[in-house]
ROSE-4610 file (N, C-alpha, C; in Angstrom, 1 decimal, always signed):
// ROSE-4610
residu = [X/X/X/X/X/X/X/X/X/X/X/X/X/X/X/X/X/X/X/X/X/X/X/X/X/X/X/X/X/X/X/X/X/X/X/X/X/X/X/X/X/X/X/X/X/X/X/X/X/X/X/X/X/X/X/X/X/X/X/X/X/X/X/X/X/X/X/X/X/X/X/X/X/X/X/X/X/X/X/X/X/X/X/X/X/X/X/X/X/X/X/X/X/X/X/X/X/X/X/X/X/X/X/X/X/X/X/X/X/X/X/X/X/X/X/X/X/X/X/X/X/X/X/X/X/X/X/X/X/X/X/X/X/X/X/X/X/X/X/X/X/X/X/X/X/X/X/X/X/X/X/X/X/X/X/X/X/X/X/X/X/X/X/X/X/X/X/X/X/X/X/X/X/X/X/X/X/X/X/X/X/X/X/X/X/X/X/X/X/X/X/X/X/X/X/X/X/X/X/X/X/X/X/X/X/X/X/X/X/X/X/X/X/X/X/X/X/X/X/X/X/X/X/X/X/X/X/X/X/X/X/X/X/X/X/X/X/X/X/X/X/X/X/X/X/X/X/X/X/X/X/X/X/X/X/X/X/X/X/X/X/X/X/X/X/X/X/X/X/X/X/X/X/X/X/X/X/X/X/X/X/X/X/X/X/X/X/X/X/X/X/X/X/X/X/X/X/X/X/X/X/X/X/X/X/X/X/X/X/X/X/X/X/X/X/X/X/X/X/X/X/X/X/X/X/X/X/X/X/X/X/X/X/X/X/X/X/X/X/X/X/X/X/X/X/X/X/X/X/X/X/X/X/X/X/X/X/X/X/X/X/X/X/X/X/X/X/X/X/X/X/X/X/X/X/X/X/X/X/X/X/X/X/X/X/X/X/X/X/X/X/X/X/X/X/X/X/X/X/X/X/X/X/X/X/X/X/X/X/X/X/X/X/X/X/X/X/X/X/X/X/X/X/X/X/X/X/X/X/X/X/X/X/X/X/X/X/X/X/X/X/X/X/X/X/X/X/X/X/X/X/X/X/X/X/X/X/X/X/X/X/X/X/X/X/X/X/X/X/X/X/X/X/X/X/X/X/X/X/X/X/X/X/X/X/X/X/X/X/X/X/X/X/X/X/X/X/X/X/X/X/X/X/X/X/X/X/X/X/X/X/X/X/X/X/X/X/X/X/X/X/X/X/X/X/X/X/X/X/X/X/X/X/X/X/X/X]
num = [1/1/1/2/2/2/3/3/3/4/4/4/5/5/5/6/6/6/7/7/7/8/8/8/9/9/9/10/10/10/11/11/11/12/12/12/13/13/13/14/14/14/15/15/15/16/16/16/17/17/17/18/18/18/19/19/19/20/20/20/21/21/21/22/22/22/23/23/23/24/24/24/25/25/25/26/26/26/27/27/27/28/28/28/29/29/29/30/30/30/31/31/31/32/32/32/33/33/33/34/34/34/35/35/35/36/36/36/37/37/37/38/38/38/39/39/39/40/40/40/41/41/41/42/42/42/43/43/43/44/44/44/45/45/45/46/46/46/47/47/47/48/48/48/49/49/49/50/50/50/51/51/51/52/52/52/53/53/53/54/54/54/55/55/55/56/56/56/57/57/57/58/58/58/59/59/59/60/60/60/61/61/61/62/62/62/63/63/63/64/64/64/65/65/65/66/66/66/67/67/67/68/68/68/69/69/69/70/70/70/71/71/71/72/72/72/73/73/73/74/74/74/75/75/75/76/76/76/77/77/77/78/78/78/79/79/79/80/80/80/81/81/81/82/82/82/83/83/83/84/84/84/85/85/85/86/86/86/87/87/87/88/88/88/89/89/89/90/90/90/91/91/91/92/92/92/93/93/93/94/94/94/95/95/95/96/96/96/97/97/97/98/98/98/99/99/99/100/100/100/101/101/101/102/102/102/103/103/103/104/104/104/105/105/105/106/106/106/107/107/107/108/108/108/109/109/109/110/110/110/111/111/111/112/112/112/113/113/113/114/114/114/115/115/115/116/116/116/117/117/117/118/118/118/119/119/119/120/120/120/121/121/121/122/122/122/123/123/123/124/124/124/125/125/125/126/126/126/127/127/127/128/128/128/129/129/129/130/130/130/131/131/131/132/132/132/133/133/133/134/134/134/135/135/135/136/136/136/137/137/137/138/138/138/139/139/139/140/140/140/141/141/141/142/142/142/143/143/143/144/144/144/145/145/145/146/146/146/147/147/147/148/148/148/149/149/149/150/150/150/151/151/151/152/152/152/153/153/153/154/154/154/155/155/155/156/156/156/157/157/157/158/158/158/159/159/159/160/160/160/161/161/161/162/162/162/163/163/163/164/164/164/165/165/165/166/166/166/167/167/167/168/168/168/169/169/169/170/170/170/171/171/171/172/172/172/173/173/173/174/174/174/175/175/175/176/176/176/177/177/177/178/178/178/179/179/179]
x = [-32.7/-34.1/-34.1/-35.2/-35.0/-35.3/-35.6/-36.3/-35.7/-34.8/-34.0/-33.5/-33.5/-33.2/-32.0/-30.6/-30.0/-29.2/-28.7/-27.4/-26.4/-25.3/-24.0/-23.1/-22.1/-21.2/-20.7/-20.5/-19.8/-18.7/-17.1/-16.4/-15.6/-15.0/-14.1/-12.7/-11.8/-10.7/-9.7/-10.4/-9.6/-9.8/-10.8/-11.3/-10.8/-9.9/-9.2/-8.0/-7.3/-5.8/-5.5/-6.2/-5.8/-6.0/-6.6/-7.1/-5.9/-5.8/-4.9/-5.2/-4.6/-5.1/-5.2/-3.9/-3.3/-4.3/-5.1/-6.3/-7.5/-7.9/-9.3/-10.0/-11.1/-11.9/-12.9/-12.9/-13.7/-14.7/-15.3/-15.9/-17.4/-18.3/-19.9/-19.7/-19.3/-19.5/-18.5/-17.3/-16.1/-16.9/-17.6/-18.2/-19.4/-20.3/-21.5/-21.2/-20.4/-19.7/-20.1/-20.3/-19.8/-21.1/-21.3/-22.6/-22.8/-23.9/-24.6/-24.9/-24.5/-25.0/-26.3/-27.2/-28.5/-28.4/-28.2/-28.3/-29.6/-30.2/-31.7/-30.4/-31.7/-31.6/-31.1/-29.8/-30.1/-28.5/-29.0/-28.1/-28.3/-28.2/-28.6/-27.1/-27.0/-25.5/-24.4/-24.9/-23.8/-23.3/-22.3/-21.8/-20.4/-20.1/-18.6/-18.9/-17.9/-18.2/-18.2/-18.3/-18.7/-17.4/-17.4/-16.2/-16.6/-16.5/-17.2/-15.5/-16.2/-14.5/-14.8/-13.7/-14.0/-12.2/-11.9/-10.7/-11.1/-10.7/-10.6/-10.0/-10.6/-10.6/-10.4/-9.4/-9.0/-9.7/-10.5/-10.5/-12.2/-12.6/-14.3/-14.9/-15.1/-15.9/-16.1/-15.3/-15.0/-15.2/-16.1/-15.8/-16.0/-15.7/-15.4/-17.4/-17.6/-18.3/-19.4/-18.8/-19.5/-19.8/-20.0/-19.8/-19.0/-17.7/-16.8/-17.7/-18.3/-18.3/-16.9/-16.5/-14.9/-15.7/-15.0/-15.5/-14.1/-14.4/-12.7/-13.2/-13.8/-13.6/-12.7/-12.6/-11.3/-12.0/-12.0/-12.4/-11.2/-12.1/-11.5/-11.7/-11.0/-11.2/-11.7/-12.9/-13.3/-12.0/-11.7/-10.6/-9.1/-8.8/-7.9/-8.0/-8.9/-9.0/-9.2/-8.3/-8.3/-8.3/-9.1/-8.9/-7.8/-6.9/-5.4/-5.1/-4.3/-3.8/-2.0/-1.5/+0.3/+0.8/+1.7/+1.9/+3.0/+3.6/+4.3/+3.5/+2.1/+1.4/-0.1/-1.4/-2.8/-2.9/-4.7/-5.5/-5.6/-5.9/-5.9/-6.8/-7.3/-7.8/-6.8/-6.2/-5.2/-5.3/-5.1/-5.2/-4.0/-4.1/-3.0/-2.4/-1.4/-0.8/-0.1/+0.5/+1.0/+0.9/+1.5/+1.5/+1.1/+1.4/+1.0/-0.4/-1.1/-2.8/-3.3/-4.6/-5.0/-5.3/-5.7/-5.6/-5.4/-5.2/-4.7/-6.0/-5.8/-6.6/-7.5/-8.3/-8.9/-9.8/-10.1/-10.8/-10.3/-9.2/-7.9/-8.1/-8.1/-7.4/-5.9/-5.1/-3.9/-3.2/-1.8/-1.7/-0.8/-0.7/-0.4/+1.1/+2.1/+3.8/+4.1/+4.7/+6.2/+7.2/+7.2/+8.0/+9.5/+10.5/+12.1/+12.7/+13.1/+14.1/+15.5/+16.1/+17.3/+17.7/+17.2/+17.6/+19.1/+19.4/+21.1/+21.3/+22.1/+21.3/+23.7/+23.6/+24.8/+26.0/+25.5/+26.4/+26.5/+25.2/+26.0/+26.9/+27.2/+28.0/+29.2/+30.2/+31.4/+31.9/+32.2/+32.7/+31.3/+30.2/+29.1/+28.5/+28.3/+27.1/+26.0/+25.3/+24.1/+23.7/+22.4/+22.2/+21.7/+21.6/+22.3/+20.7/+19.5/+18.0/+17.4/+16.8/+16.3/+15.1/+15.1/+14.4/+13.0/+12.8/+11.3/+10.8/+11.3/+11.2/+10.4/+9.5/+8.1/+7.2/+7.1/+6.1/+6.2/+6.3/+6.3/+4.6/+4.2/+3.2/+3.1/+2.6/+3.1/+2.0/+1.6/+0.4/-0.1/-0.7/-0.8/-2.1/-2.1/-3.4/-4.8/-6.2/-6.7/-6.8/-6.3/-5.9/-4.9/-4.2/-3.5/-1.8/-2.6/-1.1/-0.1/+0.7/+1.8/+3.1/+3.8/+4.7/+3.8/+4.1/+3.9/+4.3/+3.9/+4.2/+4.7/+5.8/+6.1/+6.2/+5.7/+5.5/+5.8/+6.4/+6.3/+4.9/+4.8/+3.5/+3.3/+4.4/+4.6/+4.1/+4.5/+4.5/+2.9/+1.7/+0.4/-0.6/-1.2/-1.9/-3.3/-4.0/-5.0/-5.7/-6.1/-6.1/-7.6/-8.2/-9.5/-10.1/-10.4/-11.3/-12.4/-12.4/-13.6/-14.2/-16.0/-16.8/-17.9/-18.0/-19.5/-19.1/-19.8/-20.1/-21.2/-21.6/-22.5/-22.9/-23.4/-23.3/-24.1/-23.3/-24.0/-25.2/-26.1/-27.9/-27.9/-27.5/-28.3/-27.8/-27.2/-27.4/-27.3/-27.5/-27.6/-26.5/-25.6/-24.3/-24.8/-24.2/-25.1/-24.3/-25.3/-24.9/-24.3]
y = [-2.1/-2.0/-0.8/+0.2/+1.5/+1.3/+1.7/+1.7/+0.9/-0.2/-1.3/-0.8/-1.7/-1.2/-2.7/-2.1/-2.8/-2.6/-3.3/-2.6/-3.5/-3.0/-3.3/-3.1/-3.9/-3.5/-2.0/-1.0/+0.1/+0.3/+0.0/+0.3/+1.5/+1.9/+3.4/+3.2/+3.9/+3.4/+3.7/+4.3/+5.3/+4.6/+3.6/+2.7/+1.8/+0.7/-0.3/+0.1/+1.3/+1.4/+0.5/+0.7/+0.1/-1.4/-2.0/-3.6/-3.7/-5.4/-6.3/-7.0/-5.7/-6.0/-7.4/-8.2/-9.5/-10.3/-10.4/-11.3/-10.9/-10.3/-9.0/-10.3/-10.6/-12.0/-11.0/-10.8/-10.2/-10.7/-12.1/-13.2/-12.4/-13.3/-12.9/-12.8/-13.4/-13.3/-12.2/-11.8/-11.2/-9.8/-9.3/-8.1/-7.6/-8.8/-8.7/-8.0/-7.6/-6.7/-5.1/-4.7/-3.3/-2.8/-2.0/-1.2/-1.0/-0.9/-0.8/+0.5/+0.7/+1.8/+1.7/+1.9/+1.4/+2.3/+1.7/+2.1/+2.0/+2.9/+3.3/+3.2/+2.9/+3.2/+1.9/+1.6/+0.8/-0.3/-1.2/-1.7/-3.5/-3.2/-4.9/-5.7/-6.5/-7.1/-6.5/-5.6/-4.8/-6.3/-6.3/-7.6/-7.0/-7.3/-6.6/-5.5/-4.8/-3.9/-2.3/-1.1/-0.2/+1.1/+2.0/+3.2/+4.3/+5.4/+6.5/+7.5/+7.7/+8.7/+9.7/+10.0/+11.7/+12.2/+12.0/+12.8/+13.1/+14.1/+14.3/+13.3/+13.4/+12.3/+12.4/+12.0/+11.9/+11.2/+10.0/+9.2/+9.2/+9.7/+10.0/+9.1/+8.1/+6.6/+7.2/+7.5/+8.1/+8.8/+9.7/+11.1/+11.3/+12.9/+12.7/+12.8/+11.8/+11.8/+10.8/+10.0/+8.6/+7.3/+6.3/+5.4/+4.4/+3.5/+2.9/+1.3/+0.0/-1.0/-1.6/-2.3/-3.1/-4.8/-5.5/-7.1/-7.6/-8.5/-9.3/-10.5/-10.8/-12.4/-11.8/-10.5/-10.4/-10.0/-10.0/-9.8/-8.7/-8.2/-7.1/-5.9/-4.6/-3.5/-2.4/-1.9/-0.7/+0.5/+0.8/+2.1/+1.7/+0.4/+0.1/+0.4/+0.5/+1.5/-0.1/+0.4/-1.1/-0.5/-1.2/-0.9/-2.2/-1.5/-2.3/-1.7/-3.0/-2.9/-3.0/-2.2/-3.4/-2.6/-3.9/-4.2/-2.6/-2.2/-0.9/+0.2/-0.1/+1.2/+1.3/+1.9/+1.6/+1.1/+0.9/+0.8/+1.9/+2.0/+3.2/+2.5/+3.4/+2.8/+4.3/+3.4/+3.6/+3.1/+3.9/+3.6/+2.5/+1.5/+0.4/+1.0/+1.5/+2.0/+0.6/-0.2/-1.1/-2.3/-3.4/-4.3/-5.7/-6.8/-8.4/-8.2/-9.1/-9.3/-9.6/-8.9/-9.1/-10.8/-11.3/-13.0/-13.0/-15.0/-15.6/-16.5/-17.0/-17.9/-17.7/-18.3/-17.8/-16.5/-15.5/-14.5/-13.2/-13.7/-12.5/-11.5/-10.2/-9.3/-8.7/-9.2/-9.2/-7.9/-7.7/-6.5/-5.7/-4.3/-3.3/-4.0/-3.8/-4.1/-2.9/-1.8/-1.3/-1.7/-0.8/-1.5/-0.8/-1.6/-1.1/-1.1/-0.2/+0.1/-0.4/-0.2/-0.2/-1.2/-2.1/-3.1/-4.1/-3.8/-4.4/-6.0/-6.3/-7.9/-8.4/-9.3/-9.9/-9.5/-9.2/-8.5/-7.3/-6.5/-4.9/-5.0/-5.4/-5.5/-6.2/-5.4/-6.5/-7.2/-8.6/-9.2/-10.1/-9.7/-10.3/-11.5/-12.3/-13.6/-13.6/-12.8/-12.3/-11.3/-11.2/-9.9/-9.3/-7.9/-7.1/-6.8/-7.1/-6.5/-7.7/-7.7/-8.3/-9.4/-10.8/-11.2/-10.7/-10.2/-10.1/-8.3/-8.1/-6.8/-6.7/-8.3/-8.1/-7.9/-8.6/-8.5/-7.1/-6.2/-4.9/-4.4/-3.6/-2.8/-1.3/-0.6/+0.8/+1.9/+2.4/+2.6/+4.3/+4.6/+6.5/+6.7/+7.6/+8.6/+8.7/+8.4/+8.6/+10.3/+11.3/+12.8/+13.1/+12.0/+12.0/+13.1/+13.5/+14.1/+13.1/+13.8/+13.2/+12.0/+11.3/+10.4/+8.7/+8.3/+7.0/+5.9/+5.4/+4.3/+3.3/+2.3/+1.5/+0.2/-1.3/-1.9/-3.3/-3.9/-5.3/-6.2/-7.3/-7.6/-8.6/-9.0/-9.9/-8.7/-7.5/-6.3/-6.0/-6.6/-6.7/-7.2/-6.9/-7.4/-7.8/-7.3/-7.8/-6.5/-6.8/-6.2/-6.3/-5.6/-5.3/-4.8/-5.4/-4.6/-3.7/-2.4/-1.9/-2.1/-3.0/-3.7/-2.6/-1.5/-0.6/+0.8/+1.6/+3.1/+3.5/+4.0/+4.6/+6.3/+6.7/+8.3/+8.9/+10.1/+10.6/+11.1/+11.1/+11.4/+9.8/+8.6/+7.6/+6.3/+7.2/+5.9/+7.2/+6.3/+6.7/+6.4/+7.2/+6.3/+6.1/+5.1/+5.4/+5.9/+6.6/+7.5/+8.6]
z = [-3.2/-2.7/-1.7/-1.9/-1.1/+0.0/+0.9/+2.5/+3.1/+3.3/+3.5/+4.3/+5.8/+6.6/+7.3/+8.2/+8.3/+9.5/+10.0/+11.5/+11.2/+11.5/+11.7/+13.0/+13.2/+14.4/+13.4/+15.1/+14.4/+15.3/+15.0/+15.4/+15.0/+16.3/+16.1/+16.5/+15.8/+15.4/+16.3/+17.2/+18.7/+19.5/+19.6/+20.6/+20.5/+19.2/+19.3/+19.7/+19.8/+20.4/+21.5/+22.5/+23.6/+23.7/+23.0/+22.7/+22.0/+22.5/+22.2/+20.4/+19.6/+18.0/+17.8/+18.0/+17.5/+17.9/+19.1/+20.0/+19.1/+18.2/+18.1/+17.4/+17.6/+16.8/+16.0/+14.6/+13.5/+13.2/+13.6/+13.4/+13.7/+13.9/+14.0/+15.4/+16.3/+17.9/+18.5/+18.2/+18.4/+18.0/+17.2/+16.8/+17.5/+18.0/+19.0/+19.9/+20.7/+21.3/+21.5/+20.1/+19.7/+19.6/+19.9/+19.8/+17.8/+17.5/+16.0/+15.6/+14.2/+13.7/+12.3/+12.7/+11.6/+10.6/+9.3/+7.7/+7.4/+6.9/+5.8/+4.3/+3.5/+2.3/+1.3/+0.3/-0.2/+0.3/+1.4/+2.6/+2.1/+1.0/+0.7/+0.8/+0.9/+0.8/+1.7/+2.5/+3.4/+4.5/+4.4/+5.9/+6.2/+7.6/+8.1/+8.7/+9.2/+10.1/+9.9/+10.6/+9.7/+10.8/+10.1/+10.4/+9.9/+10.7/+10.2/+9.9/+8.4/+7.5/+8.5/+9.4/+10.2/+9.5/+8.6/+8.2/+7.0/+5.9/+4.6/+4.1/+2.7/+2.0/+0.5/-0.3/-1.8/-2.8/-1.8/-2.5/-2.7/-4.1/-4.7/-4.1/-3.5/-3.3/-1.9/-1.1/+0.6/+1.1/+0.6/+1.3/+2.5/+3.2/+4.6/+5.2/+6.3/+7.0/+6.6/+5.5/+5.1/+5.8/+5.8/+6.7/+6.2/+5.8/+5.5/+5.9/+5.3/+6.0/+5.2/+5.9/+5.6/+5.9/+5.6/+5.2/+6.0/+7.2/+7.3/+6.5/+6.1/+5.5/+3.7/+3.7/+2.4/+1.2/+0.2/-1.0/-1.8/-3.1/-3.4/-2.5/-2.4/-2.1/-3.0/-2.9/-3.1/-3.1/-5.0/-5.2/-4.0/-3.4/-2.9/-1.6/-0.9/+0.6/+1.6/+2.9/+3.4/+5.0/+6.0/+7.5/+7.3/+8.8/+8.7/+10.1/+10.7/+11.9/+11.8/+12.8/+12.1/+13.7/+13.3/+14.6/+15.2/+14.7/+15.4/+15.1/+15.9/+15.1/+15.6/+15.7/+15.8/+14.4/+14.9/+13.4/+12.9/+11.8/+10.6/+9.4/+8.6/+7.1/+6.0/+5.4/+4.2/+2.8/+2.0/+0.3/+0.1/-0.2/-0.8/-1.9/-2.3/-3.4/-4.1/-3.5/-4.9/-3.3/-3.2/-2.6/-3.1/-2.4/-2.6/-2.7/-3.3/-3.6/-2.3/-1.8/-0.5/-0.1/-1.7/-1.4/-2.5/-2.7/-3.8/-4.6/-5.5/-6.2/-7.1/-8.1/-8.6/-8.6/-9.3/-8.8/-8.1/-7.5/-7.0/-7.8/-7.1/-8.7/-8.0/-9.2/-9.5/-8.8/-7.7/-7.3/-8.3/-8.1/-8.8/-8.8/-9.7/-9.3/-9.9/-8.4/-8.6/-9.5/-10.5/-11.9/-10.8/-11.4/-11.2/-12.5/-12.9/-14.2/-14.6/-13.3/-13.0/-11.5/-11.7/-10.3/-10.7/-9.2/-9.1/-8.9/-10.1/-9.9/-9.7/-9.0/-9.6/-10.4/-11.9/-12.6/-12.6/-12.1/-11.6/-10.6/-9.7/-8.6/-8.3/-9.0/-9.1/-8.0/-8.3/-7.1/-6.7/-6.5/-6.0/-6.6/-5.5/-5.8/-5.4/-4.7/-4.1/-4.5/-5.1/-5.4/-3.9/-4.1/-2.7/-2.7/-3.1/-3.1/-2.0/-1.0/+0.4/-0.5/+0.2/-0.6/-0.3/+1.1/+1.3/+0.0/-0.4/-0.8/-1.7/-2.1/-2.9/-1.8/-0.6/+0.4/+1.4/+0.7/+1.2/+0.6/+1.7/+1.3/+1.6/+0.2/+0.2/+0.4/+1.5/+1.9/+2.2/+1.7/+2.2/+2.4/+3.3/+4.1/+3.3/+3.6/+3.0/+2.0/+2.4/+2.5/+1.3/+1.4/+0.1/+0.7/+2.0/+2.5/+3.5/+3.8/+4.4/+3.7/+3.9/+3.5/+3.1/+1.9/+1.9/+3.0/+3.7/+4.8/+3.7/+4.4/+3.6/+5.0/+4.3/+5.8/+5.2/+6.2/+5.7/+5.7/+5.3/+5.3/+6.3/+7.2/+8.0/+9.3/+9.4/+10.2/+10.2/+9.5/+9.7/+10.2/+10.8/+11.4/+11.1/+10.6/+9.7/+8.6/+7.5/+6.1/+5.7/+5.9/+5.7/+4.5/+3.4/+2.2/+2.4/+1.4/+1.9/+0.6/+1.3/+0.3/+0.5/+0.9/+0.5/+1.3/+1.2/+1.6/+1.7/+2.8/+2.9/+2.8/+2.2/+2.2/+3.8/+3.8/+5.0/+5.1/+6.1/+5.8/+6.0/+5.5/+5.5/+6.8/+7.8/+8.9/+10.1/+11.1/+13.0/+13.6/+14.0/+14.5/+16.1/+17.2/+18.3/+19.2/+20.1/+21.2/+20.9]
């Protein structure tokens, strides 16, 4: 519906550094907080909070200078793009390249699996009763830059702090960031 007009919390991602991530309440009251950024245009179904892309971007759905709203109540992610916190580290929003399914249960969509060719089980390894592969080594998440440069991050999933879907985009021209 055109003309639709809407506000969201708008957080910035420089501004949660210094907050206590693990404490952060994502909730309706925990966000009342944050100053709003008003969407024109077509903002129907937008809920969760909003991030403005100020880096280059790979990913067609993102481009730089868009407005990012992310959902914590979970869902799928929009092309894989997720705001994420972890604990040896700030927030950031990152492309999920393969990892555990952001949830479980009906309606889940299923996560990508890192195929292995050649994994060392028991009988490659003479002498051994253990295979020598870590058990947590499915709950790894393997995560890169929206930019598409730099090194793949690889992270445990227990090493997270919270995993944010991104459920819409805004193009630029169509919101007010404030102040």
């Amino acid at each position: 519906m055109a003309g639709t007009r809407c506000t969201l919390p708008f957080i910035s991602l420089s501004s949660l550094e210094g907050k206590a991530l693990a404490q952060m309440d994502f909730g309706e009251a925990g966000l009342s907080s944050y100053p709003r950024v008003e969407i024109t245009g077509s903002a129907e179904g937008l809920k969760g909070y909003a991030v403005l892309i100020d880096e280059e971007s790979r990913v067609p759905a993102l481009p730089r200078g868009s407005l990012a709203v992310f959902s914590p109540a979970g869902g799928n992610a929009m092309d894989g793009v997720y705001s994420l916190a972890l604990r040896e580290g700030g927030p950031a929003v990152k492309r999920l390249l393969s990892g555990p399914p952001a949830e479980t249960g009906e309606g889940a969509a299923p996560a990508r699996v890192r195929k292995s060719f050649m994994t060392p089980t028991p009988l490659h390894v003479p002498g051994s009763r253990v295979s020598p592969i870590p058990g947590d080594a499915h709950e790894r998440l393997f995560l890169m830059a929206l930019s598409g440069e730099g090194p793949v991050v690889i992270v445990s999933r227990a090493g997270v702090l919270y995993l944010h879907p991104l459920r819409g985009v805004v193009a630029a021209g169509n919101f007010s960031v404030p102040g």
